[in-house]
C-alpha positions as a printed Julia matrix, in Angstrom:
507×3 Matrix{Float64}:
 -12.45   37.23  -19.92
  -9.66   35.51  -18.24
  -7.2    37.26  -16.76
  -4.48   34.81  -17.12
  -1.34   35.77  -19.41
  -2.0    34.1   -23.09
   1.29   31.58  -22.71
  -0.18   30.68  -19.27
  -3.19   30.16  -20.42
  -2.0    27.95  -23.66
   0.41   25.98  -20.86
  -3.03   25.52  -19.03
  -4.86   24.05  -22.15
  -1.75   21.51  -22.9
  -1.83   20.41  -19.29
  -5.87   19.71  -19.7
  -5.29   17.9   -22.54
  -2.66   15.94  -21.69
  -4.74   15.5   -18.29
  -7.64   14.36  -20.89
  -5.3    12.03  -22.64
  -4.17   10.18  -19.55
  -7.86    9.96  -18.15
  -8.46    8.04  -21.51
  -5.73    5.68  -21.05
  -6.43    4.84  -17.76
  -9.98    4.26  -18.73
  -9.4     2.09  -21.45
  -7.04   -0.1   -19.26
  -9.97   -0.67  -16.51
 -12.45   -1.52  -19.49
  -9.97   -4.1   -20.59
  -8.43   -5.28  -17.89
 -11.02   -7.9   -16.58
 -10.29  -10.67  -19.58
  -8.48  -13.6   -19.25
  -7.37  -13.87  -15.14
  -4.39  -13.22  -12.89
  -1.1   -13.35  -14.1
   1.37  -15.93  -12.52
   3.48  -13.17  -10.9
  -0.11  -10.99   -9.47
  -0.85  -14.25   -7.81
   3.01  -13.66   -6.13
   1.9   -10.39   -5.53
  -1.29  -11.24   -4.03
   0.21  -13.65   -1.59
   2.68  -11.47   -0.62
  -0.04   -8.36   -0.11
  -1.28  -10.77    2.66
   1.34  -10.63    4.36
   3.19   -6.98    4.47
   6.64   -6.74    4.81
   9.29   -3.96    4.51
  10.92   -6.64    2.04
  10.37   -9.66   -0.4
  13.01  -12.27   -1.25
  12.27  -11.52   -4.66
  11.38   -7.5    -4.6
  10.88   -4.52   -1.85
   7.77   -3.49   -0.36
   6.3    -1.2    -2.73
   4.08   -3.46   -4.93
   2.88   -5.93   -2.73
   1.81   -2.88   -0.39
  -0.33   -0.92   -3.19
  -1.6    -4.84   -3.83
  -3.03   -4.59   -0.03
  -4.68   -1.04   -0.46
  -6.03   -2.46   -3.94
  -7.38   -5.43   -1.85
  -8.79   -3.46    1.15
 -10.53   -0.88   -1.66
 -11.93   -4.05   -4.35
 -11.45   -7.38   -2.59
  -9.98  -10.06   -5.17
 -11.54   -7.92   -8.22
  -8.96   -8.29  -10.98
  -9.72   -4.94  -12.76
  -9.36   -3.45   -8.79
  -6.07   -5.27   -8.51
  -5.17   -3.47  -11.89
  -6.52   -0.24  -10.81
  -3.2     0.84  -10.18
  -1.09    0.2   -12.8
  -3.77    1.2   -15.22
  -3.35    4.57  -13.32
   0.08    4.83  -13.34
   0.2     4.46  -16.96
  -2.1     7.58  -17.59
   0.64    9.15  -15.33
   3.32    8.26  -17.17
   2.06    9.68  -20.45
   1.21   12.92  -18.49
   4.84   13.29  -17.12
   6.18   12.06  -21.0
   3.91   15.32  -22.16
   5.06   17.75  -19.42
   8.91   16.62  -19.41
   8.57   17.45  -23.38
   7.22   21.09  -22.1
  10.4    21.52  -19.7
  12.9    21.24  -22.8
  10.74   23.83  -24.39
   8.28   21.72  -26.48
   4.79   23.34  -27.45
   1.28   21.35  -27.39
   2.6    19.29  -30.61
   5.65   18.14  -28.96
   3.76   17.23  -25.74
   1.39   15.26  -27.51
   3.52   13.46  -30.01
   5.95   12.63  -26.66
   2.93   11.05  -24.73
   1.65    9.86  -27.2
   4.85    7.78  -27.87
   5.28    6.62  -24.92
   1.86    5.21  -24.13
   2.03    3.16  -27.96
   5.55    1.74  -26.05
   5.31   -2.16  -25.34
   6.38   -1.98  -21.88
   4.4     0.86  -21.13
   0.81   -0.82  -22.8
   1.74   -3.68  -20.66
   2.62   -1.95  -17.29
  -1.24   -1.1   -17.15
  -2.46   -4.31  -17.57
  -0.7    -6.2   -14.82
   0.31   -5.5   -10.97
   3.95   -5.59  -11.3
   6.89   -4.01   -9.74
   8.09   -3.2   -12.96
   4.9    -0.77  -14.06
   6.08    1.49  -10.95
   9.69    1.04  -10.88
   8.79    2.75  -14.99
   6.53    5.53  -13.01
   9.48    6.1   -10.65
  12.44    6.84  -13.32
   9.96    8.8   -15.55
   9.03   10.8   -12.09
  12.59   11.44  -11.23
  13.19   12.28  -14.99
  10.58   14.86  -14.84
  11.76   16.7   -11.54
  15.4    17.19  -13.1
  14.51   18.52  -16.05
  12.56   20.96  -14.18
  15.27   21.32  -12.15
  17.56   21.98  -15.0
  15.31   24.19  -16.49
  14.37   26.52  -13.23
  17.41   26.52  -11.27
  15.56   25.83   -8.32
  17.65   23.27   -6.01
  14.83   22.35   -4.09
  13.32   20.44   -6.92
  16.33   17.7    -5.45
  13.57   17.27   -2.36
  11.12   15.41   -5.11
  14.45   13.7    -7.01
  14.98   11.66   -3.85
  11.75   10.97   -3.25
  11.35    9.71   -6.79
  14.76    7.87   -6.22
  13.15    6.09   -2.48
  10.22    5.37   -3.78
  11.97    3.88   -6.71
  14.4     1.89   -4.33
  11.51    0.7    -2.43
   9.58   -0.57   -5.29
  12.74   -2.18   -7.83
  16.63   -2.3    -7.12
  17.27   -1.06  -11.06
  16.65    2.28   -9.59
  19.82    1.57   -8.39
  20.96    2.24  -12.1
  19.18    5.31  -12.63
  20.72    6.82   -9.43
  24.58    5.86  -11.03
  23.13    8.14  -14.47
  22.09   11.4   -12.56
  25.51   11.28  -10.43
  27.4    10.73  -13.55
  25.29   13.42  -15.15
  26.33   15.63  -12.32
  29.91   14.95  -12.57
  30.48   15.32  -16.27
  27.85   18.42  -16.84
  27.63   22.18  -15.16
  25.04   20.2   -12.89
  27.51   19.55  -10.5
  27.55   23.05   -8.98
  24.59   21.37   -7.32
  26.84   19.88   -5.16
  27.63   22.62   -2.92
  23.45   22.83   -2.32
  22.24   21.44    0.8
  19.42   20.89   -1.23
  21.14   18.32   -3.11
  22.17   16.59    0.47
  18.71   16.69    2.11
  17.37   15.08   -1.52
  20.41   12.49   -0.66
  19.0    12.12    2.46
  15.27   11.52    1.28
  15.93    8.62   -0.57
  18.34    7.18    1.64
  15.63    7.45    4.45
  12.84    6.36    2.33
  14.89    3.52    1.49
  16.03    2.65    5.28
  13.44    0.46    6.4
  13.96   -2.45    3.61
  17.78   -1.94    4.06
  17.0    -2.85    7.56
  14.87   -5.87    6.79
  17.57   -6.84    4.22
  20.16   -6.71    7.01
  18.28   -8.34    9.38
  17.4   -11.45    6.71
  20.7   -12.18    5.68
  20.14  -10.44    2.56
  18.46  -12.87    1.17
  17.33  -10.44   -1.82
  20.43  -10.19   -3.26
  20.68  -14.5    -3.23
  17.58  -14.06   -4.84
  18.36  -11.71   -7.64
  21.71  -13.59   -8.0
  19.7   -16.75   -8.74
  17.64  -15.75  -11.15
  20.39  -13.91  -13.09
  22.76  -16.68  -13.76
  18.88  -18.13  -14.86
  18.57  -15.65  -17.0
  22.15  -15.88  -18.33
  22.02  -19.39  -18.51
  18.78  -19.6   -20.71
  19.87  -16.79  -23.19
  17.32  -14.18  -21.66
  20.06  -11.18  -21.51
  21.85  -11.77  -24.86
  21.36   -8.86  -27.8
  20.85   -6.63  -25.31
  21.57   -3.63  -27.28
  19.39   -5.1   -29.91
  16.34   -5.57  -27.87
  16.71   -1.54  -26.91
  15.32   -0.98  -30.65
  12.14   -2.99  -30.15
  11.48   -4.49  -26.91
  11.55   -0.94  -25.0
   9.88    1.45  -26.99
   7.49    1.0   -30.25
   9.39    0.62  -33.18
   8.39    3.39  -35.27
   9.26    5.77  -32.31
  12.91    4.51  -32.31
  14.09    7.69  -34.81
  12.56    9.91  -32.08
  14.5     8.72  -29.01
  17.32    8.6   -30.99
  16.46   12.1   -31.87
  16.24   12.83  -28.62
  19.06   11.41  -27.4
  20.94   13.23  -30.03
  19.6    16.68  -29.06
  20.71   16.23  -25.53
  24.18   15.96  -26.49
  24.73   18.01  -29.87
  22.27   20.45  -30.06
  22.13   23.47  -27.63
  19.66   22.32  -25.59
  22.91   20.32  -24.52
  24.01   23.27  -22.74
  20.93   22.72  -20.26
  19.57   19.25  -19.98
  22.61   16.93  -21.09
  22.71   15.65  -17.31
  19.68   13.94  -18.76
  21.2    12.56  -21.81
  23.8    10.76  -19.17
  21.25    9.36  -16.96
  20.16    7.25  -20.43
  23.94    6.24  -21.44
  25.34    5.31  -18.21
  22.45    2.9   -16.84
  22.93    1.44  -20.72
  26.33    0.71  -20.05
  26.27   -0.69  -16.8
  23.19   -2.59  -17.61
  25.51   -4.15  -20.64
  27.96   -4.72  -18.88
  26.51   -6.57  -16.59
  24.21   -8.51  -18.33
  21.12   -6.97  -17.69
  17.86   -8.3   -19.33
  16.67   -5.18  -21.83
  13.55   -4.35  -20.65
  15.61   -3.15  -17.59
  16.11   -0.09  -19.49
  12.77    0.54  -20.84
  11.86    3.27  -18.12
  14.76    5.74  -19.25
  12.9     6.45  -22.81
  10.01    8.75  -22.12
  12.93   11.51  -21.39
  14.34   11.15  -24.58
  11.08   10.76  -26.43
  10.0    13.82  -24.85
  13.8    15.43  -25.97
  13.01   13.63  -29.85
   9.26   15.31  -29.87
  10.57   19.16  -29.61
  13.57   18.36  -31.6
  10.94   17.48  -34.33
   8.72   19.86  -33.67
  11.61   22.45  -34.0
  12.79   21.14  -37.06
   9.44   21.31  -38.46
   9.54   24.97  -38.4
  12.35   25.1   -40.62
  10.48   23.23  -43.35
   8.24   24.7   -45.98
   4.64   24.56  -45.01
   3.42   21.74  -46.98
   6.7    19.72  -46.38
   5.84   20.45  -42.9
   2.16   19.18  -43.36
   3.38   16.11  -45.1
   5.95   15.33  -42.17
   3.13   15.94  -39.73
   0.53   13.64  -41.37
   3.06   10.79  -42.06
   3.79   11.19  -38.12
   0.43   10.86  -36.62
  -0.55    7.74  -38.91
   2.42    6.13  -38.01
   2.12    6.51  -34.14
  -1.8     6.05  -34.75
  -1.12    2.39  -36.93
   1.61    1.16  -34.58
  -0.2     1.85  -31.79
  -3.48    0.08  -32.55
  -0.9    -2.53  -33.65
   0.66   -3.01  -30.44
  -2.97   -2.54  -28.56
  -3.8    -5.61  -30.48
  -1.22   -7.96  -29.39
  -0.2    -6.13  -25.46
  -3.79   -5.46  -24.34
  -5.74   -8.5   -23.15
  -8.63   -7.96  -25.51
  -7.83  -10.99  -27.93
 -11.0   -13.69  -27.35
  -9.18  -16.61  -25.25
  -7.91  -19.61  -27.78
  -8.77  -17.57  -31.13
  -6.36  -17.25  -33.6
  -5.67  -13.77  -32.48
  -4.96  -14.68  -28.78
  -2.61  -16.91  -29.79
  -0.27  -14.31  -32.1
  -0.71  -12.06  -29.09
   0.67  -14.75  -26.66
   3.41  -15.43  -28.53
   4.18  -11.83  -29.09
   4.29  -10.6   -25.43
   4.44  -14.28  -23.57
   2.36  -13.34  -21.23
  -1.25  -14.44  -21.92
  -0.91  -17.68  -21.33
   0.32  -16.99  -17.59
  -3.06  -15.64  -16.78
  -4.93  -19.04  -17.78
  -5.75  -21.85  -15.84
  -5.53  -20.94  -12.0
  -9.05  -21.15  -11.06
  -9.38  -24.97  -12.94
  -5.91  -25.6   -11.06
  -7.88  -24.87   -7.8
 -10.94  -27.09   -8.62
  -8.52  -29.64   -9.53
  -7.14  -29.77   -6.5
 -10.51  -29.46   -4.72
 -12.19  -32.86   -6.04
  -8.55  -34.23   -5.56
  -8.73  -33.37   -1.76
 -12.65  -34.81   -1.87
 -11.58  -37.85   -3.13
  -9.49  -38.88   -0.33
 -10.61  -40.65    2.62
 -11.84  -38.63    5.7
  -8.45  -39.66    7.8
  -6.12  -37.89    4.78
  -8.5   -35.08    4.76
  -8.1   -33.9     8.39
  -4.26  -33.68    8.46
  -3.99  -32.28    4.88
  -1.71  -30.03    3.12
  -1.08  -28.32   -0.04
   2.87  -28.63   -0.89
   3.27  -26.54   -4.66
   6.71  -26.0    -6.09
   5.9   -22.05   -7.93
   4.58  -19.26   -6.64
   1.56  -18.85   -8.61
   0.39  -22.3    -7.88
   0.82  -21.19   -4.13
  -1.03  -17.84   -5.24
  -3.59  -19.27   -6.92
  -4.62  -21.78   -3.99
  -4.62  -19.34   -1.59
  -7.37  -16.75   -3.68
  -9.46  -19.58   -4.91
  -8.65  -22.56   -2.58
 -10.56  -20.69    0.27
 -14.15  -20.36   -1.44
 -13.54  -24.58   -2.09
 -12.71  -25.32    1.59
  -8.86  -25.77    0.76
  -6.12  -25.45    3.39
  -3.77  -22.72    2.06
  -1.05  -23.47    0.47
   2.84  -23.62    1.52
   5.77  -23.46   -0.36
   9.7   -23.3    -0.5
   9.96  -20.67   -2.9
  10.97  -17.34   -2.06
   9.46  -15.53    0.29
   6.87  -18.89    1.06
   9.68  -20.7     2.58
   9.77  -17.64    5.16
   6.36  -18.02    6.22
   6.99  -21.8     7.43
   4.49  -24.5     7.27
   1.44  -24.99    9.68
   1.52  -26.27   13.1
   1.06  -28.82   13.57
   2.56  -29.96   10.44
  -0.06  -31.95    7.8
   0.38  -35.72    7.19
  -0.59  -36.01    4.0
   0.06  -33.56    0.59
  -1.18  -32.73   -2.08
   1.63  -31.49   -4.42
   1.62  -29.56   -7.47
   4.77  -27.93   -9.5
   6.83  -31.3    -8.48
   8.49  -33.61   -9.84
   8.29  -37.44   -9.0
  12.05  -37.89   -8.56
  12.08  -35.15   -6.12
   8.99  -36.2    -4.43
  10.49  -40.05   -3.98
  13.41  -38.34   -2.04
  10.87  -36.51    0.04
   8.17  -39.33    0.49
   8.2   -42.92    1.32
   4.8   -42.85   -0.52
   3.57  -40.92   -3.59
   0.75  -41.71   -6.12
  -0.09  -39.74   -9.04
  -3.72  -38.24   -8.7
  -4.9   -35.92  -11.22
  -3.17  -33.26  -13.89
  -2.95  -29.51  -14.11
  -5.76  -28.88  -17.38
  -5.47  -25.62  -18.61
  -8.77  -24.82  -20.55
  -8.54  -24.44  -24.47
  -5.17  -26.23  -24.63
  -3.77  -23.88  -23.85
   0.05  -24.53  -22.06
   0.66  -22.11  -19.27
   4.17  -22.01  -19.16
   4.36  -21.3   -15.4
   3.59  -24.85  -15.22
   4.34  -26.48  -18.52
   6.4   -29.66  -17.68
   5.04  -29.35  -13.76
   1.51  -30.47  -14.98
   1.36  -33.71  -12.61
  -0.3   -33.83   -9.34
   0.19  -36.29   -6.05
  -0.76  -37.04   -3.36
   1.89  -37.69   -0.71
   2.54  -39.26    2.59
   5.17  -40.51    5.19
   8.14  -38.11    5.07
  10.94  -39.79    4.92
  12.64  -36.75    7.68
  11.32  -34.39   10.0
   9.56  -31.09    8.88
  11.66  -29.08   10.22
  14.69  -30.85    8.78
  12.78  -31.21    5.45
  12.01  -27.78    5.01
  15.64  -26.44    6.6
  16.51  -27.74    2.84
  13.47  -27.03    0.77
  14.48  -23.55    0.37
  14.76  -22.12   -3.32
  14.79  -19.42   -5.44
  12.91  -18.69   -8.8
């Protein structure tokens, strides 16, 4: 007989289950996660994995290191360079479920909350892909978790694991950034900010501030260049109409739609409710990253990481109010509640997990519904390409060659399957590529992909077209839709070193 007290013991169950539930998830992502190929931005990742840094132009270190471990543990495997976001998306379920049972919430609660979150479009998708945005959405559900318990017990140590939520967090996406603004806001306008006078609070300050010192460093010590970066492909995203209806995307772009009435709920609770009186630090660390984020023009995705909290808050609103129905209203409530996650979820499986047969009918709904399958088609016929371009040419062209592309994943995507076809790897100006220079000494003749012929005339007194990017099944990859010419190339028309002083760019 166990000797454990019975609400111990039923807190012990939940957290097995939950545990369970999260095991599931991550499983299913591994099973799935070997269609189709590498996304444009893994092949980013990949090239930047090779080549560890305490900063990217485009990101911080975070990613592109657990992309190295993931490499050292599975070589070039793609379901081994998924492992870890398909991992980190059973975690985030399990932290939904256990933040529910810090504001009180019994097995129900826990289960409808992770269960929520995991049918969420940006959550299905941060397990299928090796992105700084599937941890940056581990991070703020993390640092969620460790102030409600903080809120709950008291106990000002739990700021120790809020900064190292918040470095990590700052070492792996700058939106953190945002979340940080919503907890000190949360302090200052709640009871929380008796927390203040704790040097626990401080040393938690100082956590993330060290954690976060050696990319500040690198920043310094590169001019910065992240912030050019990010600044760049803002005004892009401006410019192209990427952050308008911003508030509108937060109703179906960052959770699943038929979970919308339980954020809401949740966000509701936090504020009117008396678990207000406890936990509505937690309700401002949700409002104030949506207003800045507004404000400034923030795509809406940016926010998607701040709902778990409030779908765990909605859950054990609900499951309170259920006990103030009668018992077959109650039942009725409860059934119409589990179809509905249970429908939308297989729903959103269908189109967000990369399970659709490539070129069916289905694939293509599911590309146009998440825009993303089509990035992961194409790279390894890119490299062949490229290959019986390269064998084509005489012997002299061949032994002072180079590989010039104009996007990342067309540098990516050389570099993991140009090696197996005898390619030279590739170089480029984008980014963090332009950092890592060309080779020395510098090739004579180029192959270039992602390049326009205008451009390439102002570059080279000699260009002929040679071949086109074919992406199998017609399918348009929209990494290089438009780009889909190759060349070769020769006589610069400057130096290298001149030439590539100015073929820096951002994207």
């Amino acid at each position: 007989m166990s000797t454990l007290h019975p609400q111990k013991r039923a807190a012990s169950g939940d957290t097995s289950l939950l545990l369970l539930f999260g095991l599931a998830v991550t499983l299913l992502h591994i099973l799935v996660n070997g269609q189709y190929g590498f996304h444009r931005d893994e092949l980013l990742t990949f090239d930047n994995a090779r080549h560890l840094a305490w900063g990217y132009a485009s990101y911080p270190p975070v990613t592109a290191l657990l992309g190295r471990v993931e490499l050292a543990l599975f070589g070039t495997s793609l379901i081994g360079f998924r492992f870890f976001p398909a991992l980190a998306q059973g975690i985030i379920l399990v932290l939904t479920g256990l933040t529910a049972r810090e504001f009180g919430g019994g097995r129900e609660a826990q289960l409808v909350a992770a269960t929520a979150v995991t049918i969420g479009g940006p959550s299905i998708w941060a397990g299928t892909s090796l992105s700084y945005t599937t941890f940056d959405y581990l991070w703020w559900v993390l640092a969620a978790y460790f102030v409600a318990r903080l809120l709950r017990t008291n106990n000002p140590r739990w700021w120790l694991a809020i900064g190292a939520a918040v470095g990590l967090g700052l070492l792996t996406k700058y939106t953190m950034a945002f979340l940080v603004l919503g907890i000190l806001a949360g302090m200052a306008l709640t009871p929380a900010r008796r927390f203040v006078l704790s040097l626990w609070f401080w040393s938690g300050l100082a956590l993330a501030l060290l954690l976060f010192l050696p990319n500040a460093l690198w920043l310094a010590q590169h001019e910065f260049v992240t912030l050019t970066c990010m600044r760049t492909i803002h005004n892009r995203d401006i410019g192209w109409g990427w952050t308008d209806n911003f508030l509108a995307g937060q109703l179906w772009k960052c959770t699943n739609v038929v979970t919308v009435p339980v954020w809401i709920a949740g966000l509701w609770s936090l504020f009117a409710t008396r678990r207000a009186e406890r936990y509505q630090m937690l309700g401002w660390m949700y409002v104030f990253p949506l207003l800045a984020l507004f404000a400034l023009h923030g795509r809406d995705y940016y926010l998607a990481p701040a709902y778990p909290m409030l779908l765990a808050a909605g859950a054990v609103w609900g499951e309170q109010w259920l006990t103030t129905l009668a018992e077959n209203s109650a039942r009725v409530v409860r059934r119409a509640t589990w179809q509905s996650l249970a429908i939308s979820g297989l729903a959103s499986a269908a189109l967000i997990l990369p399970i659709a047969p490539v070129g069916t009918a289905w694939w293509h709904i599911a590309d146009a519904a998440n825009g993303n399958f089509n990035m992961e088609i194409g790279w390894p016929e890119l490299a062949s390409t490229v290959a019986r371009i390269r064998a084509g040419l005489p012997a002299s062209d061949q032994a002072r060659l180079g590989i010039l592309a104009g996007d990342e994943g067309e540098t990516g995507a050389i570099n993991l399957y140009g090696p197996a076809l005898g390619l030279p790897a590739a170089i480029s100006g984008m980014n963090s590529n332009w950092m890592r220079g060309y080779p020395d000494p510098p090739p004579q003749t180029l192959i270039t992909l992602g390049l326009k012929r205008d451009v390439l005339d102002r570059i080279f007194a000699s260009c002929e077209l040679a071949g086109h990017i074919a992406i199998p099944y017609g399918i348009e990859n929209i990494a290089v839709k438009g780009y889909d010419d190759i060349f070769v190339c020769r006589q610069m028309r400057t130096s290298w070193p001149e030439f590539w002083k100015n073929f820096r760019y951002y994207g």
